[in-house]
Residue frames as qw, qx, qy, qz and C-alpha x, y, z in Angstrom:
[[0.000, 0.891, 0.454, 0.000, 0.00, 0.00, 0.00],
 [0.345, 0.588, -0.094, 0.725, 1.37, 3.74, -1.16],
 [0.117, -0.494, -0.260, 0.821, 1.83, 6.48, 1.61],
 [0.099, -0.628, -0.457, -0.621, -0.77, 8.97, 1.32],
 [0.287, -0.107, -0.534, 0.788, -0.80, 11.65, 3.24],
 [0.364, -0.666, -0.554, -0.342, -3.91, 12.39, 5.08],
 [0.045, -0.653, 0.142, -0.743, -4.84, 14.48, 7.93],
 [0.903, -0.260, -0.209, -0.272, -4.92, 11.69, 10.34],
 [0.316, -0.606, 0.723, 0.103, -1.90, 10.11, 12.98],
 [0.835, 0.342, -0.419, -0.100, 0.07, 7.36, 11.24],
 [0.572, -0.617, 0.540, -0.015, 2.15, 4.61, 12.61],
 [0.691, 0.293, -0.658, -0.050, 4.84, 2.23, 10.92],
 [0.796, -0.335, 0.483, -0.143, 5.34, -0.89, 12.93],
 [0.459, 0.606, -0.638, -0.122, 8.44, -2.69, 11.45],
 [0.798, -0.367, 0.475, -0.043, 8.94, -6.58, 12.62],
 [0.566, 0.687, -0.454, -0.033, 12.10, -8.34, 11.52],
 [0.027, -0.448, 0.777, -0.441, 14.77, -10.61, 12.90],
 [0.145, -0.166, -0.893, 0.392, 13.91, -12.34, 15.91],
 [0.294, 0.111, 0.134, -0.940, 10.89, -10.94, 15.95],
 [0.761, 0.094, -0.236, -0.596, 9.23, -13.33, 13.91],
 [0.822, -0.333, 0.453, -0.085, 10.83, -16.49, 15.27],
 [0.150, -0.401, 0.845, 0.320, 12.61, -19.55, 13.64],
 [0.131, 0.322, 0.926, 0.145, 9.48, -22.12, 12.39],
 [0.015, 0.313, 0.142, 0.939, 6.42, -21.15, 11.44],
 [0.477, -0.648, -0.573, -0.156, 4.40, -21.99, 14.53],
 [0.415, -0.264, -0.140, 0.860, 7.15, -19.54, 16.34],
 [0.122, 0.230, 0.117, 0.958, 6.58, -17.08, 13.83],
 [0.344, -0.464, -0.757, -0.305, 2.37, -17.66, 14.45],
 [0.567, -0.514, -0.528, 0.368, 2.79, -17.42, 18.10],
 [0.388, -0.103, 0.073, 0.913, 5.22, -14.29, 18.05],
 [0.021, 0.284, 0.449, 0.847, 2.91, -12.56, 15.54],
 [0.378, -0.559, -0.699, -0.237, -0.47, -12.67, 18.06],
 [0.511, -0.667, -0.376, 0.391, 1.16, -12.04, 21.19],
 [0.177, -0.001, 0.178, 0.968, 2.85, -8.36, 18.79],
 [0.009, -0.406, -0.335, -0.850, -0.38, -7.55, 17.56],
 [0.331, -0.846, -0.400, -0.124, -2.15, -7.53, 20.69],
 [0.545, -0.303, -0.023, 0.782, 0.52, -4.96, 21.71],
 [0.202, 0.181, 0.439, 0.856, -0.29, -3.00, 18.91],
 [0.237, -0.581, -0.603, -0.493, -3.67, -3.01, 19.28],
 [0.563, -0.503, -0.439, 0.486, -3.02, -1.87, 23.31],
 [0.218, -0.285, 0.144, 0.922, -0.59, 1.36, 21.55],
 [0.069, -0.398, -0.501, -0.765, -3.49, 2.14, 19.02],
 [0.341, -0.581, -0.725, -0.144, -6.01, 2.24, 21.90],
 [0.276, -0.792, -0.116, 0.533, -4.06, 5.00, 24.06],
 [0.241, 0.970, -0.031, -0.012, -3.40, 7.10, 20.95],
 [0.472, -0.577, 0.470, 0.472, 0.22, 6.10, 20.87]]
């Protein structure tokens, strides 16, 4: 998806590395327990 700049807050969230794990029931696992993080930082406006 392009950037487009709108009049709205934006966030990148970059995962890489160790981040995503080594297999992919690592990566699975990893990836759920990030986006409910995310979804925590989107709820207080971070």
């Amino acid at each position: 998806m392009p950037y487009t700049k709108g009049t709205g807050k934006s966030v990148v969230v970059a995962l890489g590395g160790n981040a995503l794990g080594n297999t992919p029931q690592e990566q699975y696992e990893l990836v759920q327990d990030t986006a409910k993080h995310i979804v925590d930082m989107v709820a207080e406006g971070i």
